[in-house]
N, C-alpha and C positions, 0 to 999 in steps of 0.2 A: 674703441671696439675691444673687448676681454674676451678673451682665448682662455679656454678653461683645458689644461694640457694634464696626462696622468703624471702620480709623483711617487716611484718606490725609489723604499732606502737601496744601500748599495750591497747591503749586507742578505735582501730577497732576493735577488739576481745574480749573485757572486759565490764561486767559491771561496769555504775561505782555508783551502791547502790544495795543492792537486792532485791529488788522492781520494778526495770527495765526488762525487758524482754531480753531474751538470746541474741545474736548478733550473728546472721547464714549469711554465706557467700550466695550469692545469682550469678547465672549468669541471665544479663538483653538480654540475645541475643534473638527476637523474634522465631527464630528456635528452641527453645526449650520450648516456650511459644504456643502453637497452640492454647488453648483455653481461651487465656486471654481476650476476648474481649467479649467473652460470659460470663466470671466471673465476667468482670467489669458491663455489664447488668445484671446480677443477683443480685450485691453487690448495685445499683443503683435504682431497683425495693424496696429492703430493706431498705434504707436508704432514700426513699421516706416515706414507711409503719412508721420507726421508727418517722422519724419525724410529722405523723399526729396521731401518737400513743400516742406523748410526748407533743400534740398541748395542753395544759392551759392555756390561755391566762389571762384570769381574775385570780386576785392576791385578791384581794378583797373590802370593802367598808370603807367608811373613818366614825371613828367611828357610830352615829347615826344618820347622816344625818339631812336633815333639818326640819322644819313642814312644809313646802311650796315645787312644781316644784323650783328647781332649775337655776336658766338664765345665768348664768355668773359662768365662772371660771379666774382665773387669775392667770399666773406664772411668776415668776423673772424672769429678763433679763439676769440678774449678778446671782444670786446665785441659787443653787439645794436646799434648804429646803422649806422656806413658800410658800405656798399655799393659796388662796383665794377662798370663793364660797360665792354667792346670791342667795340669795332665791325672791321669790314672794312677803312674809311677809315684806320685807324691812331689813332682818338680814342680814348679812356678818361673814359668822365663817373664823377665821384663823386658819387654820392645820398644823400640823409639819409631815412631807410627811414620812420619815422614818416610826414613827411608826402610823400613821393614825388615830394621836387621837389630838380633839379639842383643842388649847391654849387657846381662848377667843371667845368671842359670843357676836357681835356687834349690836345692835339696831340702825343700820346706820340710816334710813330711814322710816316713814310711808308708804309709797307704794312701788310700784315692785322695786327690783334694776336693773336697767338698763344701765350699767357700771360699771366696775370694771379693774385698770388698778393700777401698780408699777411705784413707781416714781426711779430719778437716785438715791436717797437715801435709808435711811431705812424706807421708807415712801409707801404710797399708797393713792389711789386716789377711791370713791365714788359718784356715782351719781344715782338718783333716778327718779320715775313718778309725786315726788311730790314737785319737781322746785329745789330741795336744791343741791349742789355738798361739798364732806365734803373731808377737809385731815387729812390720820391721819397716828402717828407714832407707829413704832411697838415696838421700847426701850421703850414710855411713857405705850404701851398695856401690853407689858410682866410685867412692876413693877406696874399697876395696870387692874389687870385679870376681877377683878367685875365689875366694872363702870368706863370702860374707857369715853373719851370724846375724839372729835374731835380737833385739832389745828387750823381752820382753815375751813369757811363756806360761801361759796357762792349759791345767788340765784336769780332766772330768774324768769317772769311771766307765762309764760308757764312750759313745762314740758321735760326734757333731753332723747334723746333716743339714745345714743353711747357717746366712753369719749377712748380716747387715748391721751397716755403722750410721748413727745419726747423720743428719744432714747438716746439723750446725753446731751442735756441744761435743764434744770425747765422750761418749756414749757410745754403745754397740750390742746387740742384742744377736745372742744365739740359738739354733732350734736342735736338741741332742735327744737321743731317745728315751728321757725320761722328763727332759722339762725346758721350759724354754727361760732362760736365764737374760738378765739385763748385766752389763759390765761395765766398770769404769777403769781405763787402766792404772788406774793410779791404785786401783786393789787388785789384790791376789784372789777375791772369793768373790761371787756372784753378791750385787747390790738387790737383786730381788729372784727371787725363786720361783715358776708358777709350775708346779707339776700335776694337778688334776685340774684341768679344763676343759668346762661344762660336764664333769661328773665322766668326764674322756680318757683312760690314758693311752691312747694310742700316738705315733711316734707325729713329731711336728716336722713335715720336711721341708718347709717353706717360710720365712720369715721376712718381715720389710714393714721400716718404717713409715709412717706418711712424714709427705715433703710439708706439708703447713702445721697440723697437729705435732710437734715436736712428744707429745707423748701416748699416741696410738700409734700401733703398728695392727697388723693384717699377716695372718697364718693359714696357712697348709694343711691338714693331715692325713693320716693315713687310713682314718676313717670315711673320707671322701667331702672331709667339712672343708668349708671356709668362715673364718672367725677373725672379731675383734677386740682388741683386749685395749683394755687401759691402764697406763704403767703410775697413773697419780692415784688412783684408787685400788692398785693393784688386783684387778674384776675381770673379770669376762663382760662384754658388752651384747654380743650376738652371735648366731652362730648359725649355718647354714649347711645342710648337709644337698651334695648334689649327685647326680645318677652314677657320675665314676669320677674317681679321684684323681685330682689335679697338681701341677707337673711344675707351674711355676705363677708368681703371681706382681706384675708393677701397678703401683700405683703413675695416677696420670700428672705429668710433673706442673702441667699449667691449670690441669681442674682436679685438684687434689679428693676433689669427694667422689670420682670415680675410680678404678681399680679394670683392670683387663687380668683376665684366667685363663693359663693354657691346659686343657683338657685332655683326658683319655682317649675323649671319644671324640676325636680328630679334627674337635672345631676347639674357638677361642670364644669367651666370654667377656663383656664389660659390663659391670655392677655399678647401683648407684648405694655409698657406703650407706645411705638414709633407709632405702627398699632394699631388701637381700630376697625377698620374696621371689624374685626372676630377673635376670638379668634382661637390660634395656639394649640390645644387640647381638646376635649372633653373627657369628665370619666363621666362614664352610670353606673348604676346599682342597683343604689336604686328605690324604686316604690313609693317615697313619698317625699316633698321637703326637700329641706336639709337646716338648719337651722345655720348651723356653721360649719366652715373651721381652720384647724390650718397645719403650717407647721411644718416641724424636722426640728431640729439647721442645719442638713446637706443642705438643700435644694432639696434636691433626691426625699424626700417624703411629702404626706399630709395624714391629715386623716378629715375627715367628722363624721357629726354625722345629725341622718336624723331622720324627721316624722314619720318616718316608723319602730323607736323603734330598727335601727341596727350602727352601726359603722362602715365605711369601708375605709380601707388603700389602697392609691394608691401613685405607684414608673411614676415618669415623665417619666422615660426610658422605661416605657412598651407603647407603641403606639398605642394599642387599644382602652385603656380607660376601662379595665376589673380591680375591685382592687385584689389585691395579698390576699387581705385576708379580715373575716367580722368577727366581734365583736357582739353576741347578747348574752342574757339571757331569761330566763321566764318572770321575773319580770323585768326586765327592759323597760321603756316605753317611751315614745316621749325625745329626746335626743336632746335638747336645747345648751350646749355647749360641747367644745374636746380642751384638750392641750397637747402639748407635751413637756414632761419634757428636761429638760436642757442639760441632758447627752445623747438625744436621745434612750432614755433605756424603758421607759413606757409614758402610755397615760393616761389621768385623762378627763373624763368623766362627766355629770352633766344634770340628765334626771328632767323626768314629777314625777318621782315616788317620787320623795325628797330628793335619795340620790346620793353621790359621789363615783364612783369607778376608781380604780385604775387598769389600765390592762397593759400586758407587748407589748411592740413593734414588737418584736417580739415570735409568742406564743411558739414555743418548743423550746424557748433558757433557759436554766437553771437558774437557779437565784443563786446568789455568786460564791465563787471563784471556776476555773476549773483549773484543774490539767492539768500542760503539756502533757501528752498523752488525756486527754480531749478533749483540742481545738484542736491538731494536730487531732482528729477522726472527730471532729467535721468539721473542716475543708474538712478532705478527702470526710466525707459525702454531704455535699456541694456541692464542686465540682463534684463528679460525677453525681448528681441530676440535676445539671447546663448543665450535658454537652449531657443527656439522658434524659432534658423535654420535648424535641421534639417527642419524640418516642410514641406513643400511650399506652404502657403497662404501662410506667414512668407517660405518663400527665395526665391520669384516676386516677390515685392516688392521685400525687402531687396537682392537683388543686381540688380536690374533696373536698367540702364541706357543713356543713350539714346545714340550712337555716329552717327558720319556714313555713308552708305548705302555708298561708295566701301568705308570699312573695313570694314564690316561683309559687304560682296559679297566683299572677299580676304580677312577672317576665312575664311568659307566652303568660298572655293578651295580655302586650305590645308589646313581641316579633308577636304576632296576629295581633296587629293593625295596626306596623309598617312596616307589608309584603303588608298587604291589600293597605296603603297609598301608596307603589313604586308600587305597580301593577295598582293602579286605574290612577298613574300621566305617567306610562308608554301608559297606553291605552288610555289617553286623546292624548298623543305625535304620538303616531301610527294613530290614527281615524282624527287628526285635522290638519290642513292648515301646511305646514312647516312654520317654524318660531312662531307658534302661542304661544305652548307651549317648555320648553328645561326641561332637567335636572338639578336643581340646587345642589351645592354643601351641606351638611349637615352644615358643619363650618360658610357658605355665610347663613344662613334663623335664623340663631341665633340673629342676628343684625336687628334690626328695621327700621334703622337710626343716621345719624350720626350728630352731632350739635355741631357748631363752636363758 
């Protein structure tokens, strides 16, 4: 007679520390589950609550910040510690990012700085309002803390207003009010000159290389254009004139043939370098222009920092143009630059108020290590928040955020003005001749014009 008996390892049934949680046999047959899917909305509603419960975003300020608004921040390409910010006054502090306290205190410059960028070395790049461009190292900085000095000084008769350094040669290209200049440091004088571009000479305040094309870059002006130049044919490529003039501009570091625009007129733009005809997304939200743009090392996201004294992150994958989330304080006030750190982990900030803060990329994510039961909770929570933010009881929560009264009364407005504008171009299109007027697309009245 054979006895057919059940056979689990020992390793199914067994903890294996005591610290672990009991190991219960479990049947997954739905017939015995009837009201799993009311547990999992329940479990889903909570783990929304937890996560706006757990929202801290801000970590905190880099020791005492500046005596001046703040214009510029700078982070490594290559590595996760230093840090750079400019001030108004003409200083440049270098911070060591971990614990948020000052290395050295630069007298880079007499006037505003206006640039600040990392060379491929241990090196970095300055540029000011009052003509000079400085290079300096940070080995020479560290072994002398009090009275460092520059390696290395260049200067123009005018005045610099933007400074980006190659992403992989000693290269570095600058934007000053009569031209925008390519440099090598190994020279004293500009390696190429472009001063009328597209038959333009209005001033360039924006410059930046692309991360693949090692010899295009992507400019600014103050004409309201955005342009592409090429530095092997020394040529203007395209050019693009849009409704109001723009404020800052990154290429996207994982899909190099797009580019994101921070605008006048309170929203951001992403271009594809191929079509400049209209940009392929709009992101709304702010009620004030936005002054600087940065991407994550991933390319998924950006984040903005705006007039309007708020922060706000937005995911390319979300097609609205709504951001996932917003960054303010009390005292935090007009919000001049945003970067995002290397590991895509936090965002470093650079206002009107003088100082630098450090906030997390994500706000209810924990700061240091989690425990393997941690991230697997962590995880579950997620996913079900992902998969019931459709649901109205989940998306009340989950997007619910709390905003200052000021923004939230010109949110409003605008939402007022911009119902009034499609109902007056509707009733123009209804009352007038056919063909006289049409509906234009939102994406189509962003572009001015387009110049070859």
């Amino acid at each position: 007679m054979k006895v057919k008996a059940l056979s689990r390892s020992q390793s199914s049934t067994q903890r294996e520390c005591i610290g672990d949680l009991r190991k219960l046999p479990r049947n997954l047959d739905p017939t015995y589950h009837p009201m799993q899917r009311a547990r999992e909305f329940t479990r889903a509603i909570n783990s929304a609550k937890m996560e706006r419960m757990f929202a801290k975003p801000l970590i905190g300020n880099f020791g005492n910040g500046h005596g001046d608004a703040v214009y510029h921040t700078a982070i490594s390409r290559h590595t996760l510690l230093p840090l750079l910010s400019g001030s108004a006054d003409g200083t440049v502090h270098l911070w060591d990012l971990p614990t948020r306290n000052c290395v050295s205190t630069l007298t880079a410059h007499t006037h505003a700085i206006k640039g600040l960028v990392f060379g491929t070395e241990q090196d970095f790049y300055t540029c000011g309002a009052d003509g000079t461009l400085r290079k300096w190292s940070i080995p020479s900085i560290m072994a002398n803390t009090t009275d460092p000095t520059p390696d290395d000084t260049w200067r123009i008769s005018g005045t610099f207003q933007s400074l980006d350094h190659h992403w992989t040669e000693p290269q570095f290209v600058t934007a000053s009010d009569s031209a925008v200049q390519l440099w090598s440091p190994e020279r004293s004088t500009p390696i190429q000159t472009h001063d009328d571009l597209w038959g333009s000479e209005d001033t360039v305040n924006v410059v930046r290389f692309n991360p693949a094309e090692p010899q295009l870059i992507a400019c600014c002006s103050m004409d309201r254009g955005i342009g592409l130049h090429d530095l092997r044919t020394a040529s203007a490529m395209k050019k693009t004139i849009l409704r109001m003039r723009s404020n800052d501009l990154q290429w996207n570091p994982m899909e190099p043939l797009n580019f994101v625009v921070a605008n006048e007129d309170y929203q951001a733009y992403t271009f594809d370098m191929r079509k400049l005809a209209e940009p392929t997304h709009i992101y709304k939200g702010h009620t004030s222009a936005i002054m600087s743009v940065s991407w994550a090392p991933t390319g998924r996201e950006f984040v903005t920092g705006s007039y309007d004294r708020t922060v706000r992150l937005f995911n390319t994958k979300n097609r609205n143009g709504i951001a996932r989330d917003i960054y303010h304080t009390k005292r935090m006030q007009r919000v001049f630059s945003v970067n995002y750190t290397m590991d895509n982990a936090y965002i470093v900030t650079g206002s009107d108020d003088t100082n630098v803060r450090l906030w997390k990329a994500r706000a209810s994510e924990k700061l240091g290590q989690l425990t393997p039961r941690e991230e697997s909770a962590t995880r579950y929570r997620q996913a079900l928040v992902k998969k019931y933010e459709h649901l109205p009881e989940v998306k009340k929560i989950y997007r619910s955020r709390k905003i200052p009264k000021t923004i939230k009364k010109q949110t409003n407005q605008a939402i007022i003005q911009k119902e009034s504008a499609e109902r007056k171009q509707s009733n123009r299109i209804k009352h007038s001749k056919p063909g006289t007027y049409k509906h234009e697309s939102e994406r189509k009245k962003v572009v001015a014009k387009e110049v070859d």
